[in-house]
Structures are given as structure tokens and as C-alpha cells.
C-alpha positions, 0 to 999 in steps of 0.5 A, a space after each residue: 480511441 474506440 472500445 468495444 465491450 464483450 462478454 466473458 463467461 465464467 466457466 461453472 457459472 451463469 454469471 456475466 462479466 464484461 471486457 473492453 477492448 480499447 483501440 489507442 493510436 500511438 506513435 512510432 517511438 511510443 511503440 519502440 519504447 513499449 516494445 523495450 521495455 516488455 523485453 526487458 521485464 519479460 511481458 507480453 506487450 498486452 501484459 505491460 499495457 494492462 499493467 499500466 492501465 491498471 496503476 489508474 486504479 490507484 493514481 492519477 497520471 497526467 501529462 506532466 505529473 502524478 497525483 493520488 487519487 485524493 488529488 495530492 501531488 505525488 513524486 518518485 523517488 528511489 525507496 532506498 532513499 526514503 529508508 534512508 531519511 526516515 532511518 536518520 531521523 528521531 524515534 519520534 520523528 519516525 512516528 511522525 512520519 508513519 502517522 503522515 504517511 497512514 493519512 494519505 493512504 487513509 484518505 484515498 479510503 475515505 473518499 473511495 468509501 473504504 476507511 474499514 476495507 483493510 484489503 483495499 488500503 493493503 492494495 493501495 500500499 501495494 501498488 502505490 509502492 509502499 511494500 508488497 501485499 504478504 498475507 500469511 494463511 493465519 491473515 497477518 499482513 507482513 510488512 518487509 522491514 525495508 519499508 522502514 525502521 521499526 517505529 515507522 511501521 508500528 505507527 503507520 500499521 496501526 493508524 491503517 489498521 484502526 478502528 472507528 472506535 480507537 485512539 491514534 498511535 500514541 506519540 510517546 511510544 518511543 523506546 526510551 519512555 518505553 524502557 523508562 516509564 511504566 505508565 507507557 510501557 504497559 499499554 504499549 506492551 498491551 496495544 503493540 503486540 509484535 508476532 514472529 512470522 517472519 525475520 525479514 518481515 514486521 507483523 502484529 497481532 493488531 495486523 491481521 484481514 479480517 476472515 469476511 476480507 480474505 
């Protein structure tokens, strides 16, 4: 494999930037398959390879596996699947799952020194396949509500979301000791602000990229 770094110039701009060519041998079938696939989704062969050579900004993929990039062993699995076990499963249970879920995403953050950068973590659930990046012209993230039910994605949105200086999701946010208890009911009510900006989608008023981010 060779490579070979040439300039780009930005037009309007004195500033320099580098591309690199790489020169990777492969074999017939390799090349075949290449070729099906870009037919099949509609890419130029270059486009389909770029696209590839970038998930290595969020995975790591050998051989015989796939890891995040806090070395964690990763599966694919059918998303609808996924929805299905996490729908099944006790609010609470839900909640469960969604503060799991945060921490992998968290932690690849941390390690990348970018626990504060939201428009990193976004990304990171964007091509790690969580749910597409959607960020309205007000700055809220919309979730697609099939990325899972709502207890879910409240708990797993707020933990990425968090700052330094506040508490994890509260466990009890059920909504049976919602409806029942006033003493969870009113901080839920004060820390969990859903916003309608779309029906297809969850958003809250916590949910939003900063303007320096945007």
C-alpha cells in the first residue's frame, strides 16, 4: 500500500488542507463484490470506499470482529430486533438499558477527550447506528422514536446530554411513580421537558447542541 499526500485549496481561503491517496491491492472477488454492492446503493466505487474508510473513525474492524473504539466487542444485529427486546422489557427496565447504552457512547467521549462535545457523541450514535443525526434550525436533536420506547430514550438522551455538574437519570422515572408520587413527579416534570417538533420523533428542551457546536 502506497500513499501520497496532496494539497487541496479551499477556494476564497489562504488556508491548506491535505488529501491522501491510497493504492491498496485486492483480489478479483474483493473487487466484484465491491462493484455489486456500489450498483446497488447507487455510489461511485470511490464513494463506497470512502464511505467504508471512514466508519474507522468510529469502529475498529478486524479481521474477524468489530470493536468500538474503547475496545468493546461489538455484534450486528437487525435494529428491529433490538426495539423489540427493549419494548418488551419493564419501564424500568428500559431505563436500564438506555443508561447502558449512554455509557458506551460516553466512554468512546471520554477517551477521545470529547465527554462535553455533544456534536461528537451525536455523530458517534449516528454512524454506530443508533438513530440518524436530525438537528432542527432551533438546535434540538430529534431522536426517531424507532430508536426505541420512550423511557428508553429519555434515560439514554439524558445521560449524553449531562453535564459534569448533574446527577444521572433518576431510576425511578417510571411512569407508574410518576402518575402516583408527587415527590417524583415534580422533578420529572421540571428535568424532562419533552418538546413537539416532530410526531415521528422524541426531542426535549435538555436535547439541544450548543450554539458554539452548531
Amino acid at each position: 500500500m502506497s500513499t501520497e499526500k496532496k494539497p487541496k485549496e479551499s477556494k476564497g481561503s489562504n488556508s491548506e488542507s491535505t488529501t491522501s491517496v491510497i493504492t491498496v491491492r485486492i483480489d478479483k472477488d474483493l473487487n466484484e463484490n465491491l462493484d455489486l454492492i456500489r450498483s446497488k446503493i447507487g455510489l461511485s466505487k470511490a464513494d463506497l470506499i470512502r464511505n467504508y474508510l471512514e466508519m474507522s473513525k468510529y469502529v475498529k474492524i478486524q479481521k474477524s470482529s468489530i470493536k468500538s473504539l474503547n475496545d468493546r466487542d461489538l455484534i450486528m444485529v437487525k435494529k428491529s430486533f433490538l426495539r423489540k427486546l427493549i419494548e418488551n422489557s419493564e419501564e424500568a427496565e428500559q431505563i436500564n438499558l438506555g443508561l447502558k447504552l449512554s455509557r458506551l457512547i460516553n466512554d468512546i467521549a471520554r477517551i477521545n477527550n470529547k465527554l462535553e462535545d455533544i456534536d461528537y457523541k451525536i455523530d458517534l450514535c449516528d454512524h454506530m447506528g443508533f438513530f440518524p443525526k436530525f438537528v432542527d434550525e432551533e438546535n434540538y436533536v430529534l431522536i426517531t422514536k424507532k430508536f426505541g420506547p420512550k423511557k428508553f430514550i429519555e434515560a439514554f438522551t439524558w445521560q449524553i446530554f449531562k453535564k459534569p455538574n448533574q446527577k444521572d437519570f433518576n431510576t425511578n422515572y417510571t411512569s407508574e411513580n410518576i402518575a402516583s408520587k408527587s415527590s417524583i413527579r415534580n422533578p420529572y416534570n421540571k428535568e424532562i421537558v419533552s418538546v413537539e417538533r416532530s410526531s415521528s420523533h422524541y426531542s426535549f428542551e435538555f436535547a439541544k447542541i450548543p450554539e458554539e457546536e452548531s
